[in-house]
VOGU-3710 file (C-alpha; in Angstrom, 3 decimals, decimal comma):
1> xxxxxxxxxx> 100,198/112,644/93,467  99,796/109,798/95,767  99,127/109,149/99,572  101,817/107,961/102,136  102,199/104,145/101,357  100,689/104,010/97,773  102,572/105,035/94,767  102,718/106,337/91,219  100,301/103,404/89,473  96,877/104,059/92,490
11> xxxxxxxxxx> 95,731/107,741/91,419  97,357/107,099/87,120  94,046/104,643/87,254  91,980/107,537/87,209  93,575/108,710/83,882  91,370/106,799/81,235  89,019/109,274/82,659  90,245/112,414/81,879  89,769/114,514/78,714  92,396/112,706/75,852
21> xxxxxxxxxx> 93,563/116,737/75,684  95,602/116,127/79,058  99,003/114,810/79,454  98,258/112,954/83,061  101,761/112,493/84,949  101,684/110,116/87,844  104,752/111,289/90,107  105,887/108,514/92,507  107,003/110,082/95,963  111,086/109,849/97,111
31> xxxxxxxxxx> 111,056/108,272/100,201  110,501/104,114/100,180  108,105/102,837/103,448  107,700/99,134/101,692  107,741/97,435/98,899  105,553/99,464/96,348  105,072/101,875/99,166  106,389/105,182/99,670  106,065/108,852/101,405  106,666/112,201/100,289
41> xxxxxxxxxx> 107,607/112,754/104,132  107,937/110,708/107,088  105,261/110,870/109,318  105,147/110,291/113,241  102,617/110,300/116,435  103,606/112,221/119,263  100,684/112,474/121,977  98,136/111,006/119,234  98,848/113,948/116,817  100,581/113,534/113,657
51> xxxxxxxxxx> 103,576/115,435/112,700  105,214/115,498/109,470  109,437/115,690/108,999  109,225/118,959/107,684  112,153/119,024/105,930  111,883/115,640/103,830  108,230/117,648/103,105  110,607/120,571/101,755  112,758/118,752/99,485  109,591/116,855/98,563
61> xxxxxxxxxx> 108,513/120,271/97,212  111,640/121,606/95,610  111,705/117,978/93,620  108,525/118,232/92,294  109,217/122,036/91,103  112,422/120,839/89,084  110,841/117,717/87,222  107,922/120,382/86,428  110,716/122,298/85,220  112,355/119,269/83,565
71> xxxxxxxxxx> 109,270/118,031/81,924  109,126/120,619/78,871  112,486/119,049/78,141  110,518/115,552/77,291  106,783/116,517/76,510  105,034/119,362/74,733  102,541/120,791/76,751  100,813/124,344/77,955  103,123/125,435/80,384  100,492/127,988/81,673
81> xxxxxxxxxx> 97,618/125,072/82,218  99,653/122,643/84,758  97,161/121,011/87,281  98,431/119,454/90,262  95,994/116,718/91,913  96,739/114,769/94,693  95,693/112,403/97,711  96,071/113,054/101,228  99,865/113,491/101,796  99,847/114,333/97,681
91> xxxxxxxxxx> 97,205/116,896/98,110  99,221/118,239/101,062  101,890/118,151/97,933  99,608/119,954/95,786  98,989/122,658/98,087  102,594/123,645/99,173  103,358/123,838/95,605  100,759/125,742/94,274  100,725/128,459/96,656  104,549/129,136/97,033
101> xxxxxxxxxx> 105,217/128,900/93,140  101,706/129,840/91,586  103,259/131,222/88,513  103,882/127,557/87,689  100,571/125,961/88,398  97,380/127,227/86,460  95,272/125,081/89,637  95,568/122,659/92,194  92,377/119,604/93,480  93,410/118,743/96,896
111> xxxxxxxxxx> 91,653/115,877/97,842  91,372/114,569/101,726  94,517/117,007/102,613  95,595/119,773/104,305  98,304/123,086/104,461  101,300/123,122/105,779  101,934/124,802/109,187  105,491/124,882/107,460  104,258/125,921/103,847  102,505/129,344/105,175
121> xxxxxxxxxx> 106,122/131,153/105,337  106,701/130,407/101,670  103,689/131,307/100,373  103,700/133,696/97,469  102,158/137,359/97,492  98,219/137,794/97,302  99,215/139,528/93,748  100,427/136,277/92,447  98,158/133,298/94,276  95,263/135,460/93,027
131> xxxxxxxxxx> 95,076/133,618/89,909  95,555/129,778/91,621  92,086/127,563/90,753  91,729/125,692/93,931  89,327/122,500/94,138  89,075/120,816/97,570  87,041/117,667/98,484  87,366/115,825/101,643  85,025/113,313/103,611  82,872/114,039/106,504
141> xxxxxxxxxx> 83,784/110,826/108,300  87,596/110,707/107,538  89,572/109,753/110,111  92,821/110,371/108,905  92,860/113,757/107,915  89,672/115,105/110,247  87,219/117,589/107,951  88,047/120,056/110,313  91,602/120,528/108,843  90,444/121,190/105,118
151> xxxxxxxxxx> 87,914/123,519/106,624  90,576/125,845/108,098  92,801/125,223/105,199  89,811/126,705/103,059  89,473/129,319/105,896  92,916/130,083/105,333  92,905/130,505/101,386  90,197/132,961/101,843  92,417/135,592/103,648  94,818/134,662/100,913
161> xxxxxxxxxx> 92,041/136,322/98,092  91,482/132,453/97,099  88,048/131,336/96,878  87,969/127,496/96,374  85,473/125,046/95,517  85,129/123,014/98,607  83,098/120,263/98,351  82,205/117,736/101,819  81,158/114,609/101,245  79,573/111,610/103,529
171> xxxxxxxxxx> 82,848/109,631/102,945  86,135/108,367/104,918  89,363/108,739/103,729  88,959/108,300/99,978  88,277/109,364/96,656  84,605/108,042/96,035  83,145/108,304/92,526  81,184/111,286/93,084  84,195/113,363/94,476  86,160/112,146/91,449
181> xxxxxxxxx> 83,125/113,568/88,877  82,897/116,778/90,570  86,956/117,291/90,345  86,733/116,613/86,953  84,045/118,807/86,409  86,175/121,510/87,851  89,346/120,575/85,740  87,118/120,967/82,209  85,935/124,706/83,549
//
């Protein structure tokens, strides 16, 4: 799942990469910011700090869960190894799904995001998260979503039970080559 302003066709360019075992969906978020451009949720600056429309990030949620749902309509697949990946705002995505409907999602690689203030209410029971593969990478110099956030995102999954891979890396706000290997790593454990 994509960033705010990107869409469906920037993170499907990573799918000549993955094992030809995968079926890779590339979701394209609801809300439209520009022309090839669009948001899961609306995002605005109040006193330099961002804050996200928390209920566009809701529905967000719910509409991913029902085309997961819809999907085994269309494609054959394992419905107990679903990954969810995602960017920034789609990691942020990735998370709020994972955690508050883990008996869906087998893991989740949040790149360069964060949790939810709003998400932690939802969140399923330690008994069912306990299962939830979690890979997080983020860059030591990003300046869009600061390091510091994953960090107490990870420090927050670990009073959940979850122990992620978090990985830091010497990068802005990005997905460099060496974050994408080690993701992929994780996904063929």
């Amino acid at each position: 799942m994509h960033g705010v302003g990107s869409n469906e066709k920037d993170l499907f360019s990573f799918a000549p990469q993955l094992p030809d075992s995968f079926l890779v969906i590339s979701l394209r978020a609801p809300i439209t910011i520009g022309t090839d451009s669009y948001a899961w949720y609306h995002l605005t600056f109040e006193n330099g700090k961002r804050i996200g429309n928390a209920i566009e990030a809701e529905a967000s949620r719910l509409m991913i869960i029902q085309f997961m749902n819809q999907l085994k309509t269309k494609h054959a697949f394992n419905e107990k190894r679903i990954y969810l990946c995602g960017f920034s705002q789609g990691s942020i995505m990735a998370y709020s799904i994972g955690l508050t409907v883990p008996e869906k999602i087998k893991g989740i690689a949040v790149m360069s995001g964060r949790l939810l203030e709003e998400v932690k209410p939802l969140i399923s029971s330690k008994e069912k998260i306990k299962n939830l593969n979690v890979f997080v990478s983020h860059g030591t110099n990003d300046n869009i979503i600061p390091v510091n956030e994953a960090r107490t995102s990870v420090a927050y999954l670990k009073t959940l039970g979850i122990t992620p891979l978090f990985k830091e890396y010497p990068e802005v706000h990005t997905i460099s080559p060496t974050m994408f290997a080690d993701m992929l790593l994780w996904l063929e454990k």
